[in-house]
C-alpha positions as CSV (number, residue, x, y, z in Angstrom):
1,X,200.7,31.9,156.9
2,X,200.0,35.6,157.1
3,X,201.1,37.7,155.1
4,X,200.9,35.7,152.4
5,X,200.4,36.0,148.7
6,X,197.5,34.6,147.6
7,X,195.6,36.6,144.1
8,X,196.7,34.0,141.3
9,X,195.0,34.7,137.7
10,X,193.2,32.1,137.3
11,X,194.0,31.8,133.5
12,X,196.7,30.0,130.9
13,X,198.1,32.6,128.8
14,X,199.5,32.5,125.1
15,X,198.9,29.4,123.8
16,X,198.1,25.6,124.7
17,X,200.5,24.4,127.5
18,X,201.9,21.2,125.1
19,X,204.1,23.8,123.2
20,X,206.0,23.5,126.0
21,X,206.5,20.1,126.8
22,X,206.9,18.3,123.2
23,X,207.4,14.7,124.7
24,X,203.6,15.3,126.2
25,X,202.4,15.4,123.1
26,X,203.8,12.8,120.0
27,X,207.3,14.8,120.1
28,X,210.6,14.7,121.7
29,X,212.3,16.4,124.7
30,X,211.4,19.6,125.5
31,X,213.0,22.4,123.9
32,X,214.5,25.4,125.8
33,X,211.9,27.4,125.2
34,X,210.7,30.3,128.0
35,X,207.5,29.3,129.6
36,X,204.7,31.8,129.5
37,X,203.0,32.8,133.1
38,X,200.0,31.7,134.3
39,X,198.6,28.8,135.9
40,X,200.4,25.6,136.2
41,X,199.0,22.7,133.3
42,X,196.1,20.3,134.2
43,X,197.0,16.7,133.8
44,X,197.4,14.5,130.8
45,X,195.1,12.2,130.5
46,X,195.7,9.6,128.0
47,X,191.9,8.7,126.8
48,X,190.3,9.6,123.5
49,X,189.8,13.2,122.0
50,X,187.0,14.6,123.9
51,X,184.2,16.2,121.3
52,X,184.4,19.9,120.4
53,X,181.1,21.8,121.4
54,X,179.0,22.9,118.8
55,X,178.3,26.4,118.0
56,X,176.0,28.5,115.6
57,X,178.8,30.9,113.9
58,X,175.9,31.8,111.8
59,X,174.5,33.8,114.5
60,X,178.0,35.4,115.4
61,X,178.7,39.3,114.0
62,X,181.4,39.2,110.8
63,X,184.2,41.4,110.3
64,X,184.4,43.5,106.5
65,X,185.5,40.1,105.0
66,X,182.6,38.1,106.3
67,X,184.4,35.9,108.9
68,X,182.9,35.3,112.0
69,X,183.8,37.4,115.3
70,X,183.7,36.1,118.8
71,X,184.5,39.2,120.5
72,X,186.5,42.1,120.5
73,X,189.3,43.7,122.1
74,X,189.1,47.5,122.1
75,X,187.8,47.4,118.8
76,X,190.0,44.5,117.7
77,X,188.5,41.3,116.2
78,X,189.2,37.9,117.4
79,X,188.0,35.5,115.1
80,X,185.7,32.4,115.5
81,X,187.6,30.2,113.7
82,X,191.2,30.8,115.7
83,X,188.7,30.2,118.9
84,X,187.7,26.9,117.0
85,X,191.4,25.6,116.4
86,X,192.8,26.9,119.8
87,X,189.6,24.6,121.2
88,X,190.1,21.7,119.2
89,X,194.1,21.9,120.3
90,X,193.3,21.7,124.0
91,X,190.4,19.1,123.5
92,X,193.3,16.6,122.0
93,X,195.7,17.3,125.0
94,X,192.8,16.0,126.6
95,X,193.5,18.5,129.8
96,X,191.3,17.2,132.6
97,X,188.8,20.4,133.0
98,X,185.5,20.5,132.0
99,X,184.0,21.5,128.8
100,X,182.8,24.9,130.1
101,X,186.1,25.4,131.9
102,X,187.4,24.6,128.7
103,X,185.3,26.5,126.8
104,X,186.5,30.0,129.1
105,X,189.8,29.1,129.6
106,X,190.0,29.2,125.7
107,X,188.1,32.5,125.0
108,X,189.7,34.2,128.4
109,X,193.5,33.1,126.8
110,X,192.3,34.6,123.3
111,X,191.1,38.2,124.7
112,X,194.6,38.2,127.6
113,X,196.9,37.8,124.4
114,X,195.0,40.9,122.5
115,X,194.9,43.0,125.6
116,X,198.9,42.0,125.8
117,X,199.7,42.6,121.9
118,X,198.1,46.0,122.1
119,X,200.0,47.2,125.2
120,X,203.2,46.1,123.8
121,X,202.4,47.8,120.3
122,X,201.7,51.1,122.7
123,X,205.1,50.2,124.3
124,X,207.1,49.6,121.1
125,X,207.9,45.8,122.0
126,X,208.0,44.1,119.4
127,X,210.0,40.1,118.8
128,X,211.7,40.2,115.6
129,X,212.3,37.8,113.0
130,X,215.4,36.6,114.0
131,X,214.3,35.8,117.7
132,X,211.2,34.1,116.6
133,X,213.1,32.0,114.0
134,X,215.8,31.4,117.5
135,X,213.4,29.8,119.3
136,X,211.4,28.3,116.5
137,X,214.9,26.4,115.6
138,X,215.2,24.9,118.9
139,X,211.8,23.3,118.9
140,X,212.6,22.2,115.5
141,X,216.2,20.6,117.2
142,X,214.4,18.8,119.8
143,X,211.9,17.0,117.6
144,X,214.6,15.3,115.8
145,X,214.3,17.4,112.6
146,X,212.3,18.7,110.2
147,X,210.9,15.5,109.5
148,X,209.6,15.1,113.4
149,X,208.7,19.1,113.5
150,X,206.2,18.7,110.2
151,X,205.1,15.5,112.6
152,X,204.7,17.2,115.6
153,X,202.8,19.7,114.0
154,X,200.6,17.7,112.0
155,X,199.7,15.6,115.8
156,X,199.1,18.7,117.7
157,X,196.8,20.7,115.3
158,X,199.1,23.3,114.1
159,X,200.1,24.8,110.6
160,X,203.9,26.2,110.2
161,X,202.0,29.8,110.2
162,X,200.2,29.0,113.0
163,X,202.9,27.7,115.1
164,X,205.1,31.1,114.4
165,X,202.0,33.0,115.4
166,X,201.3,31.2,118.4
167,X,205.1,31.2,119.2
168,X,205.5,35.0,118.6
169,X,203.0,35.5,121.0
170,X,204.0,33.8,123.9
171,X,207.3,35.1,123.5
172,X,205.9,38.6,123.1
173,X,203.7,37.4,126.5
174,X,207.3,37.0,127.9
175,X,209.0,40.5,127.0
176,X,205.9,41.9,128.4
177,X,206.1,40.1,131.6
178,X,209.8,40.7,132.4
179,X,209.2,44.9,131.7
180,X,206.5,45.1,134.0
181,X,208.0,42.7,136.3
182,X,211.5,44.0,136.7
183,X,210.3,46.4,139.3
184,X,210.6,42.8,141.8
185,X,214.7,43.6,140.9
186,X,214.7,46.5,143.0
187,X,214.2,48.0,146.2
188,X,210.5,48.8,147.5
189,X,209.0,50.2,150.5
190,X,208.5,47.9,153.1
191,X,207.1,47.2,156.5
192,X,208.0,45.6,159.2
193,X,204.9,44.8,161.5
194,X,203.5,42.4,164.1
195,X,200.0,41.2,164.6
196,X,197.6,39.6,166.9
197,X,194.4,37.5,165.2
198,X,191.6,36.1,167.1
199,X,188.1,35.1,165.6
200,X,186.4,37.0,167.6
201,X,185.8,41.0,167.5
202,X,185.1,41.8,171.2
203,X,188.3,39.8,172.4
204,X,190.0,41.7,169.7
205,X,189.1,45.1,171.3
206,X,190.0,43.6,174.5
207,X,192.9,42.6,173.7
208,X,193.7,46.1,172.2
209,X,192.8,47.9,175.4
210,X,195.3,45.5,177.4
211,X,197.9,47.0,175.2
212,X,197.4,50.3,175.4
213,X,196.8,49.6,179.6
214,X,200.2,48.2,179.0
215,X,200.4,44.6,178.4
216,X,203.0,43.4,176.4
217,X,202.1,42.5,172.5
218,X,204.4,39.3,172.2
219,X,202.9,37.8,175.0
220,X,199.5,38.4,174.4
221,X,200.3,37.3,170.7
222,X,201.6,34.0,171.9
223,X,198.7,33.3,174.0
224,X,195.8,34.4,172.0
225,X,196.8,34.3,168.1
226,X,195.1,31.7,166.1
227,X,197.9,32.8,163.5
228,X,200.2,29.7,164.4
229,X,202.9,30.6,162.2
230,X,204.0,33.8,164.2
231,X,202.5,33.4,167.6
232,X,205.3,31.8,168.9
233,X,207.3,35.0,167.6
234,X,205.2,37.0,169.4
235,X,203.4,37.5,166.3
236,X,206.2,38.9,164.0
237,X,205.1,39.3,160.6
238,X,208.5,40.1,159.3
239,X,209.3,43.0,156.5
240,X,206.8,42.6,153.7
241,X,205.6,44.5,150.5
242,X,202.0,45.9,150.2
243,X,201.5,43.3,147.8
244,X,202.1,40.4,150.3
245,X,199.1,40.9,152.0
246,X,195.7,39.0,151.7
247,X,193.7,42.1,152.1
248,X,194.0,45.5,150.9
249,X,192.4,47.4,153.8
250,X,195.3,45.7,155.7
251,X,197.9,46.3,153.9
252,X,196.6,50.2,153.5
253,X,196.9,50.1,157.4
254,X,200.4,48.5,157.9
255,X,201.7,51.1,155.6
256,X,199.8,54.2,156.7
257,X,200.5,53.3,160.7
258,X,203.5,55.2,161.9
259,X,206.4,52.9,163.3
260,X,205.4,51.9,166.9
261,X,201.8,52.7,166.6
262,X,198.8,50.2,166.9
263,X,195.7,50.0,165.1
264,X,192.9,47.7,165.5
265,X,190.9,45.7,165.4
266,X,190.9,45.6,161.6
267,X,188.8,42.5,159.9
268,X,190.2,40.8,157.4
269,X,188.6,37.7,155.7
270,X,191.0,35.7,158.2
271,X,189.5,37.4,161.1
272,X,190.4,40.3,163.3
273,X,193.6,42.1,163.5
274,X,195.2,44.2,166.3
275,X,198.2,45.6,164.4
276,X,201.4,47.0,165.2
277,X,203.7,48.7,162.6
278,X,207.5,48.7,164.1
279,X,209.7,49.8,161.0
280,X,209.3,50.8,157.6
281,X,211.8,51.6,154.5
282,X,213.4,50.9,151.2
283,X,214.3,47.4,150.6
284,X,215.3,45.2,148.4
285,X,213.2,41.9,147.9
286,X,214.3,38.5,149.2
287,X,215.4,36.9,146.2
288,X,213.2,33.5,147.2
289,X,210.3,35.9,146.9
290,X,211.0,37.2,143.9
291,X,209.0,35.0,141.2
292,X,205.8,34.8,143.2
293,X,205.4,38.3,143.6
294,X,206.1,39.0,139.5
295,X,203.8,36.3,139.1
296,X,201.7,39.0,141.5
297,X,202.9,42.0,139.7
298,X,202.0,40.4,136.0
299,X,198.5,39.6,137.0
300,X,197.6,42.7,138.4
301,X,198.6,44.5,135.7
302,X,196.7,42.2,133.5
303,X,193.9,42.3,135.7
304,X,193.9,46.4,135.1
305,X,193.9,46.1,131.2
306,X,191.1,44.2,131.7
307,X,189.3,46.4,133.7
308,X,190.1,49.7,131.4
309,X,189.2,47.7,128.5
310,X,186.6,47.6,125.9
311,X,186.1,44.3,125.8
312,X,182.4,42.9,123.8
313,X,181.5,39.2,124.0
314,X,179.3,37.4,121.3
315,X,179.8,34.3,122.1
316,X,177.5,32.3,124.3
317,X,179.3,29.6,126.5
């Protein structure tokens, strides 16, 4: 379908996805705990612990104390030996990935959840004691206990401390999602545009010309788009967001074109577009859209503290 959302961040964030789902792992029903974004769990496989690589921390840079670094975050240190437990906790949920996947999925979670804590330190978010203790209480509740908690902890790698840091993260992931998410609430610009895609450039420009000779768009739409999703609606795209669109140069058309104005043919990675902007404004966003585009919204701002970061790798995958 065009336009369609399709830039996912290919990453888990916060901690390993079994928090979330204590029956997966040696506990009871899940708690009512928030899920932290990102991509959706790999599979359960019930087969024996895979082997943790092997790695030589001796060749790794130290911190004042002597403990080993595997990078750091804008000057920030992130230790070899939480990369070593956060490893070993994935490696006996046995997720079906590869060791290498593994391997980056682990580090890339390690340096999202600094790049997160230090933008909400610069934006005074902070979850305090009394939340954190909340939540921890009702993962506590649905392991039968404190009896099954020590359990569960003991099965799934974690100490008490470690647990609370791992769950004061994710929830701090959370806060940090909603504020820069909340903007899906309200109203945004939108378009309201139709288009015409054929795989081929010169039938595209022909196409254009037959418009502008006076040819009707709809028709021309039906019989030529290889979009089969609007063709039949003469190639109606509906109202959308900028960031509904596959490409970037296309959405930077839509939005500049004035209503009832054409502009083509304009490649995409789909093919090539004649398009026609009918209406723009201030709208609110369907609800049904809603958590795909923060899902959008999150990543690309995560995405951007990547990119303006000083982020310096020492270990070699």
């Amino acid at each position: 379908m065009f336009p369609t959302v399709t830039f996912m961040r290919a990453r888990v964030i916060a901690f390993a996805l079994c928090v979330f789902s204590l029956s997966a792992c040696g506990g009871g029903d899940a708690p009512p705990a928030t899920q932290t974004p990102g991509v959706d769990a790999p599979a359960v496989q019930a087969v024996q612990p895979t082997p943790l690589p092997t790695f030589d921390a001796a060749s790794l840079p130290t911190d004042e104390t002597g403990n080993a670094l595997i990078a750091r975050v804008n000057g920030e240190a992130i230790l070899f030996s939480d990369y070593q437990r956060s490893l070993a906790r994935y490696a006996q949920q046995q997720f079906a990935v590869s060791d290498s996947t593994l391997r980056l999925t682990v580090l890339n979670e390690l340096i999202d959840q600094k790049l997160i804590d230090q933008a909400a330190r610069q934006q005074n978010v902070a979850i305090t004691d009394e939340e954190l203790n909340t939540e921890l209480n009702a993962y506590i509740e649905a392991a039968g206990g404190s009896d099954g908690w020590v359990s569960w902890l003991a099965s799934n790698g974690y100490t008490d401390a470690e647990f609370r840091d791992t769950l004061r993260d994710s929830l701090t992931v959370n806060r940090m999602r909603d504020q820069v998410t909340l903007v899906v609430m309200g109203s945004l610009p939108h378009v309201h545009a139709r288009h015409i895609l054929v795989s081929d450039e010169a039938l595209a420009n022909d196409l254009l010309t037959r418009i502008r000779n006076g040819e009707d768009f709809a028709a021309l739409a039906a019989q030529y788009s290889i979009d089969t999703l609007t063709a039949p609606n003469g190639g109606d795209l509906g109202w959308f967001i900028r960031e509904e669109l596959i490409d970037a140069d296309l959405a930077a058309v839509a939005f500049d074109l004035e209503p009832g104005t054409i502009a083509g043919p304009v490649q995409s990675a789909l093919g090539y577009h004649i398009l026609q902007t009918l209406e723009r404004g201030d709208r609110p966003i369907d609800e049904a859209k809603r958590p795909q585009l923060a899902q959008v919204f999150f990543d690309r701002w995560l995405t951007s503290l990547t990119e303006s970061a000083d982020i310096q790798v020492y270990l070699q995958l």
